[in-house]
Structures are given as C-alpha cells and as structure tokens.
C-alpha distance (Angstrom), angle and dihedral (degrees) to the residues before:
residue distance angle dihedral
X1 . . .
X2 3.45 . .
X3 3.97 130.9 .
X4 3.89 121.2 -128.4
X5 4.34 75.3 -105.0
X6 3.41 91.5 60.1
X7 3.74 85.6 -112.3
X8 4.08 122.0 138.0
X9 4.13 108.6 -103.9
X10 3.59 112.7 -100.2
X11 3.96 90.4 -141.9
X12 4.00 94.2 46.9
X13 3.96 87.7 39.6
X14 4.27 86.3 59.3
X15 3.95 87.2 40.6
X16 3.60 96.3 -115.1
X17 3.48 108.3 159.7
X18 3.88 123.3 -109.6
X19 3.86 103.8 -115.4
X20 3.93 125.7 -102.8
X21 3.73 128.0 -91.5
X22 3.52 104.6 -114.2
X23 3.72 117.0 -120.9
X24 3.38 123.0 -119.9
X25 3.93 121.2 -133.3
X26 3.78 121.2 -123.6
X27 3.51 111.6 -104.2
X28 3.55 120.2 -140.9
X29 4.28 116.2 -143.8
X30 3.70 116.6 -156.6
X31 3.45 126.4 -155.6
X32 3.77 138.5 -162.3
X33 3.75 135.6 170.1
X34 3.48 95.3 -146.5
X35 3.56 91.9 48.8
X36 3.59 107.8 -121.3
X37 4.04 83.5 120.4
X38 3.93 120.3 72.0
X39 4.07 87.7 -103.2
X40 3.81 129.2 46.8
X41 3.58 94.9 -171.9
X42 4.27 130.7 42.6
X43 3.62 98.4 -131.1
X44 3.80 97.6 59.4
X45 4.41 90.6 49.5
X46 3.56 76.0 48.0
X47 3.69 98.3 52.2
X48 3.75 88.1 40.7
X49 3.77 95.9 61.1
X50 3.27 137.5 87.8
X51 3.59 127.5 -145.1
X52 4.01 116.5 -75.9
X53 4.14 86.3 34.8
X54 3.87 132.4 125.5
X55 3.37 127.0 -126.4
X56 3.76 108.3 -158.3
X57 3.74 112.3 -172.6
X58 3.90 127.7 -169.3
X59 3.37 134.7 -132.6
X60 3.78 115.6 -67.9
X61 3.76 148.1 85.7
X62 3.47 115.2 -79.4
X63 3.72 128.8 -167.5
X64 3.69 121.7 -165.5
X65 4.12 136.6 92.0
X66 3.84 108.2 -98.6
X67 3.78 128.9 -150.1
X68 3.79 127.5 -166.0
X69 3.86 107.0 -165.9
X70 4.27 118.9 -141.5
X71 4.29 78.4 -114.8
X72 4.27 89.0 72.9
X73 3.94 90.5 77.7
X74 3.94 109.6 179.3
X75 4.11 87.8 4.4
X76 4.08 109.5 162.9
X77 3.75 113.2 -157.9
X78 4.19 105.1 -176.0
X79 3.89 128.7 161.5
X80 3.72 111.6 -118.1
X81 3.48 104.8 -137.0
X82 4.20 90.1 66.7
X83 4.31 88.6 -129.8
X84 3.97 111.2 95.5
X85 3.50 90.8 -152.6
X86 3.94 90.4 71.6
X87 3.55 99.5 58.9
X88 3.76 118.0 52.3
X89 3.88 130.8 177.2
X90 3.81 108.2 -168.8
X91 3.69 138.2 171.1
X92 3.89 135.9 159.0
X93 3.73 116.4 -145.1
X94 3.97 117.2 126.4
X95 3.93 131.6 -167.9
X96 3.22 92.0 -87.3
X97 4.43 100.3 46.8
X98 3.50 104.5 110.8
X99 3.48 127.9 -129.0
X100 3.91 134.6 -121.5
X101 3.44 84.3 -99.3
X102 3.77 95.7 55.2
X103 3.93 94.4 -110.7
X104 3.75 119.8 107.6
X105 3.61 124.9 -117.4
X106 4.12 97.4 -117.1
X107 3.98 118.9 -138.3
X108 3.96 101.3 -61.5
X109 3.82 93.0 42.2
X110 3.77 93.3 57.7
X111 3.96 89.5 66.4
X112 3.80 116.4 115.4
X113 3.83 86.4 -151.2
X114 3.59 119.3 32.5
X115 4.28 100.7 -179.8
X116 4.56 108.5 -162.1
X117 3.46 94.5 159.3
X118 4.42 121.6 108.9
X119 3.83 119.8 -139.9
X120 4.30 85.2 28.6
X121 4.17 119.6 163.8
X122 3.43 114.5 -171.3
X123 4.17 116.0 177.5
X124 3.75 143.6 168.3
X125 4.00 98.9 5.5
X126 3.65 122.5 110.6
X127 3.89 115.0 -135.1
X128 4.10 122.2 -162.9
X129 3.79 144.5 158.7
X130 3.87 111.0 -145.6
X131 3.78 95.5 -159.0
X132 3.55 108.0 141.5
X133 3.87 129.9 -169.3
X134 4.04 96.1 -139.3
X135 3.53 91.1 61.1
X136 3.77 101.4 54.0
X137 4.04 110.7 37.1
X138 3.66 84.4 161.6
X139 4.18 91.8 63.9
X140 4.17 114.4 80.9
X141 3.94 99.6 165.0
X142 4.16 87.5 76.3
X143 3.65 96.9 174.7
X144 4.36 105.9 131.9
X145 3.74 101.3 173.0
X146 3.91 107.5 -162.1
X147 4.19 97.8 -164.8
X148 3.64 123.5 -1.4
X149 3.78 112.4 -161.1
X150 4.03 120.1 -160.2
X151 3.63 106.9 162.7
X152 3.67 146.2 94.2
X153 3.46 125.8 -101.1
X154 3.88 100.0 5.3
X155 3.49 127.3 162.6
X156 3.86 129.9 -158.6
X157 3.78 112.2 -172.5
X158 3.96 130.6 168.8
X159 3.74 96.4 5.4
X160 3.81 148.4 133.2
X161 3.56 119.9 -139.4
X162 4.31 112.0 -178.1
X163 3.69 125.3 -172.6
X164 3.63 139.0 128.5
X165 3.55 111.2 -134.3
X166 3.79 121.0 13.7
X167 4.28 87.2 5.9
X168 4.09 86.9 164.0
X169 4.11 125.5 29.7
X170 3.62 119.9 -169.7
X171 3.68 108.9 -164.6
X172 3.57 145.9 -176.4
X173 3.75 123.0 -149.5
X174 3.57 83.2 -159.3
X175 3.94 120.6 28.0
X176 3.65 103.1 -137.4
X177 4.15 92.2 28.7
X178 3.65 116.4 113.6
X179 4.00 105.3 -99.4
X180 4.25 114.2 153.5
X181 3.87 127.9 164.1
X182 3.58 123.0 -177.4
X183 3.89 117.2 -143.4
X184 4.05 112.4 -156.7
X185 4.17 134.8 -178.4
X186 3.34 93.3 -21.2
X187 3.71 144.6 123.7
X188 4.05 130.2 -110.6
X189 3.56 123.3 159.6
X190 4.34 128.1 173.5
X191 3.45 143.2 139.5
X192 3.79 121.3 -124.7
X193 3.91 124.6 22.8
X194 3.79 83.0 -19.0
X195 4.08 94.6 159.7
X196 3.79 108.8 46.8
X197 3.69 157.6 147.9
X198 3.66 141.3 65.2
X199 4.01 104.3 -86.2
X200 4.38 111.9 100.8
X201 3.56 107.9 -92.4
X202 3.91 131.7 -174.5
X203 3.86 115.4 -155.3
X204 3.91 100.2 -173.8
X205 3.80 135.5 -176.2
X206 4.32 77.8 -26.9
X207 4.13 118.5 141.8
X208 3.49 118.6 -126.2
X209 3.35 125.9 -148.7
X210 4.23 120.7 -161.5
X211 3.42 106.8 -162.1
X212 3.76 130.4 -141.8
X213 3.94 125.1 -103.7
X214 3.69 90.6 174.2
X215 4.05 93.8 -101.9
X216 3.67 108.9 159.7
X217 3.89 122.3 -124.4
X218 3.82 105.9 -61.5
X219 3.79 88.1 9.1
X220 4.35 113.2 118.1
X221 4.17 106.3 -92.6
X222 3.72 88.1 171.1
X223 4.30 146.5 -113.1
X224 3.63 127.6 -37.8
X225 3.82 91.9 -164.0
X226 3.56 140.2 7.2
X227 3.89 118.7 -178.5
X228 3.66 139.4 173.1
X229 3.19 117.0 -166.2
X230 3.62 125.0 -178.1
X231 4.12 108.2 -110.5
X232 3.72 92.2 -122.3
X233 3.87 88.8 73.7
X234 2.94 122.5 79.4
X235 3.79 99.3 -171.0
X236 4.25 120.1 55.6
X237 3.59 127.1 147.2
X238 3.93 120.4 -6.1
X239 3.90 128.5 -176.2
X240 3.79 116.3 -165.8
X241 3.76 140.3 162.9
X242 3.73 87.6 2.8
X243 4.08 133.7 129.8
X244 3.66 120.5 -131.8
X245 3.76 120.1 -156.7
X246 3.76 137.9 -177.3
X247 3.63 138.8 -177.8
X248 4.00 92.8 -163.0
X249 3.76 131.4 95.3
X250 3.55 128.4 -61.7
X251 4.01 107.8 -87.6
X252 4.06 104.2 9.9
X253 3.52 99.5 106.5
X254 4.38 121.1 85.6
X255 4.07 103.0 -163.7
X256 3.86 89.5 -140.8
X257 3.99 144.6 -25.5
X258 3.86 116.0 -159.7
X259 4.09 113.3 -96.5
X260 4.06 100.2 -136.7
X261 3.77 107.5 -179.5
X262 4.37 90.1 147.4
X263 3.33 131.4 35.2
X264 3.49 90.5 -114.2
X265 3.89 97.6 57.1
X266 3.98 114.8 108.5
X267 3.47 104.7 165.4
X268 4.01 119.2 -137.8
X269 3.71 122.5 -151.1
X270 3.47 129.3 170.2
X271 4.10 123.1 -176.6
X272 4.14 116.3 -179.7
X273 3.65 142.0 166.6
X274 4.04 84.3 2.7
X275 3.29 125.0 152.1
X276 4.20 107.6 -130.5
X277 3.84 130.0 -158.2
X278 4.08 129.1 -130.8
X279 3.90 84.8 -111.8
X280 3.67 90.6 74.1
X281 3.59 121.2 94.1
X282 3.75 98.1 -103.3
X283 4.04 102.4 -174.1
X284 3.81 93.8 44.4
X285 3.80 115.4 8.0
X286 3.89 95.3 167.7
X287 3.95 125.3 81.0
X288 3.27 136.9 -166.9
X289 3.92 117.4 -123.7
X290 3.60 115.0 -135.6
X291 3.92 111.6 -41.0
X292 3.93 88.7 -26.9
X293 3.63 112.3 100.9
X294 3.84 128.6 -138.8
X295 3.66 91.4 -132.5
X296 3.62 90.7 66.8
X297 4.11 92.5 58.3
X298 3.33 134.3 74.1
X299 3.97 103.3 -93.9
X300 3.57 124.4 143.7
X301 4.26 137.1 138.8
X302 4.09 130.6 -147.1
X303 3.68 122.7 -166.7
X304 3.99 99.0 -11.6
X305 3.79 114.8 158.3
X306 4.33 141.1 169.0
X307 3.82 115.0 96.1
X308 3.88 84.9 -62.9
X309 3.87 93.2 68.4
X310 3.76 129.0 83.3
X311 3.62 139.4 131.7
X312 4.34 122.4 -113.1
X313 3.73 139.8 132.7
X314 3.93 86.9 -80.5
X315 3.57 94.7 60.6
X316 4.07 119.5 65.9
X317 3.38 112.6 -145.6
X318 3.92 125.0 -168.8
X319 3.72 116.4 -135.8
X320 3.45 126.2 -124.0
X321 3.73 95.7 -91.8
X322 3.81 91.7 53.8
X323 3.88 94.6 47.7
X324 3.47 86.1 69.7
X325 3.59 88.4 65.0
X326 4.05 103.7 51.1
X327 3.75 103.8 55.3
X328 3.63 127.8 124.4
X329 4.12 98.0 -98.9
X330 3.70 86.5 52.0
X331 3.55 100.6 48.1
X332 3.81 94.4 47.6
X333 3.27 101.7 38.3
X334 3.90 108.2 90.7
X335 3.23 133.7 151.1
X336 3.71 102.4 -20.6
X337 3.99 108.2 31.5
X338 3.51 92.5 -93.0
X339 4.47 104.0 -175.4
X340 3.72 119.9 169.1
X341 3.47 92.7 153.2
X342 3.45 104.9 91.7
C-alpha cells in the first residue's frame, strides 16, 4: 500500500494487518398503528431500514401501499403477534384506478405490496387488495394485485394474501433471470388468474381458496393460475402438499390457462399431491388464454385427489420418474443450492 508520498506504509511494510471493518448489528424497526411503537405506518420502518433489518409490526389494521426496494437485501418484515390475521396491510387500487395524474397504475402498480428486495422473509402478516368489481362498473382493466414478488430467494411463511383476480404475481425483472419465492402454510385465496407470472415460485403445504362469482354449476367461476414463463426455464409455478377449497358450484373453476404476452412465454405449471375441490372443472381443468392453447404450455398434475381430481386425456400427468424432477428442492434450487424447504 502506498502513502499519499508515494512511500510504502510502515504498518503494511512490518505486515501488520490493516484493521477490520466493524460489523454493523441488525436493527430491528417496530411498528404500531396506534403509535406506541417508533413507526405508525410500515413503509416508513421500511424506509428506515437498512438491509439485513427486521421490521416487527404489531397488531392492527394498516392502510397504506408498501414498497420494499431491491436495496433491503435479507430484510424480514413479520407481524408480532405470530397470527396473520392480526396484522393486516390493505389497499384498493386496481389496473384500471387512475392516478392523480389521470393515468392508471397498470397491473403491477395496483399491488398493495410490491417486494424488490433478495434474501427477503416475510411472516405472520396478512396482505390484501379490497378492489371489488361491483363497486366500480366504470373500471374494465380488473387486475388488483395483492403482493407482487420480484426477487431472489424470498420466502413467504405464515401469511394471508386476498385478492380477486391476480391475488399473487410472481415476476421476473428479467424473463430468463433467476427470480424464486417459496410460499409455505399459508393462506391465498382469488378469483381469476389469481397466481401468476413468469418468475419460479413454490406454493407449499399453502390452502387455496377459489372464490365465488356466483357462476352456476358448469357456468365459468374463473382461473386458479395463469403463468408465463419464459421457455428457457424449465421451472415456473409449482403447487405441492397444499389443499384447495371452494365455496362455488361444482365444475366452474379452470386450474390454469397459460398467460402469453411474448412470443417467447410458455407458461409452466405444475400441481401434485393436492387436494382439489368439486368446483374445479374435473373433465378439462386447463384453458386456453386467448388464441394460445393450453396444450402448448407446460401443464401437467401427479397424485392430486378430492372430488376435483381424476385422471383423462385432458389432464397431463407426470410419471413417476418425472415427479422426481418437479419438487420443491428442485425447483428452487438454482444456481447455487438454494433449500429453504427443510
């Protein structure tokens, strides 16, 4: 090392080390609506934080739009009481709501919770857009994204995430980058399309709700899932271990039709040892979407069963061999063994 003299440094010349950069500690934020915490809203302990933080939020309905930037590396945003039910971020804007400004804020900018951020935990909070149809006849672009989640190596555990259509978007920034979230015990429930996008994304041992639009039995209730995955992946959207439930009529629900917005989009969807309801479509549960048809995705079941399951030319099954192949460790594990499974 050289001195501002040009000179060699006495200390490196004697190999003394240079000394250590200090750590810093993980802070953790609290927040509280009442505030009796040192935040009454999550955004600010979010913008407070830096990345590797905690923000721990108490019990209480809280009504704002949050935004966790790709800076918040290895953030953890929890509710404190342990119950999701008790702490509940909600907004209602939809695709169509417009803006101040007179535009409208699109698909991804109707999210309550948009979540950038790598390395992100978020448990035990309940996340939900209240945008309803009924109340806003004007309003065709529908799409009321609860959480959109476009980083690597997220996990969402313990939590409720309520919509109608597109409740849940998986996205990747970049279509072929390497984006995966796992979903685990926890609770997501919508109504068209309402698990989507093209990033890799693990729904396991989660219950599904399809909610009821009043279809009759036969009648068109709407989409559990519609991804589009970019054809150079291999993995997309995987449900596992999980229950799916439905109030609605027998046969009104399609489990997924594939989301082509580029030519390049072929959407991949694995559900397995799932439990399936009598409101899904039972002699053809796929759909096409627009003029692109199913049978040219990536759809296929293993091991499914409830009054909702059965096995015909309409429903791809892997073998044995293959199943092997689609689990959770596989789908998430990338390019550096990634395994939050357990």
């Amino acid at each position: 090392m050289l001195t501002a003299a040009g000179t060699t440094s006495t200390a490196v010349a004697a190999g003394v080390p240079a000394p250590a950069a200090k750590a810093v500690a993980a802070t953790t934020r609290t927040v509280a609506a009442d505030g009796s915490a040192q935040y009454r809203t999550v955004q600010a302990a979010i913008d407070a934080s830096a990345a590797g933080d905690t923000v721990s939020i108490a019990k209480g309905t809280y009504r704002e739009v949050i935004n966790v930037p790709t800076s918040r590396t290895g953030l953890t945003i929890k509710g404190d009481t342990g119950n999701a039910e008790d702490i509940v971020i909600t907004y209602d804007n939809a695709a169509g709501t417009r803006k101040p400004d007179g535009t409208t804020y699109g698909t991804r900018g109707s999210a309550t919770a948009t979540f950038a951020a790598n390395s992100l935990t978020v448990t035990g909070v309940t996340v939900q857009n209240t945008w309803l149809r009924s109340e806003h006849p004007d309003i065709t672009d529908t799409q009321a994204v609860a959480v959109t989640a476009q980083g690597d190596r997220q996990i969402f555990r313990n939590d409720r995430f309520i919509g109608h259509q597109d409740t849940v978007l998986n996205w990747s920034p970049s279509a072929t980058g390497q984006y995966r979230q796992y979903f685990r015990n926890s609770f997501i429930s919508g109504d068209v399309d309402f698990i989507f996008g093209d990033a890799t994304a693990v729904y396991d041992r989660v219950n599904i709700t399809l909610r009821d639009r009043g279809a009759a039995a036969g009648g068109n209730n709407g989409y559990l899932a519609a991804p589009n995955t970019n054809s150079a992946k291999k993995y997309g959207i995987l449900i596992t271990g999980s229950t799916i439930s439905s109030p609605a009529a027998a046969n009104t629900f399609s489990l997924g039709r594939p989301w082509h917005p580029t030519a390049d989009a072929v959407g991949q969807l694995v559900i397995r040892d799932t439990a399936l309801p009598a409101a899904v479509r039972v002699a053809a549960p796929w759909t096409d979407f627009g003029t692109f048809p199913w049978k040219s995705a990536r759809f296929h079941e293993y091991a499914n069963t409830g009054p909702g399951a059965t096995v015909n030319a309409n429903r791809p099954q892997l073998t044995a061999a293959q199943a092997g192949e689609y689990t959770a460790a596989a789908y998430l594990s990338g390019t550096d063994g990634w395994n939050p499974v357990g």
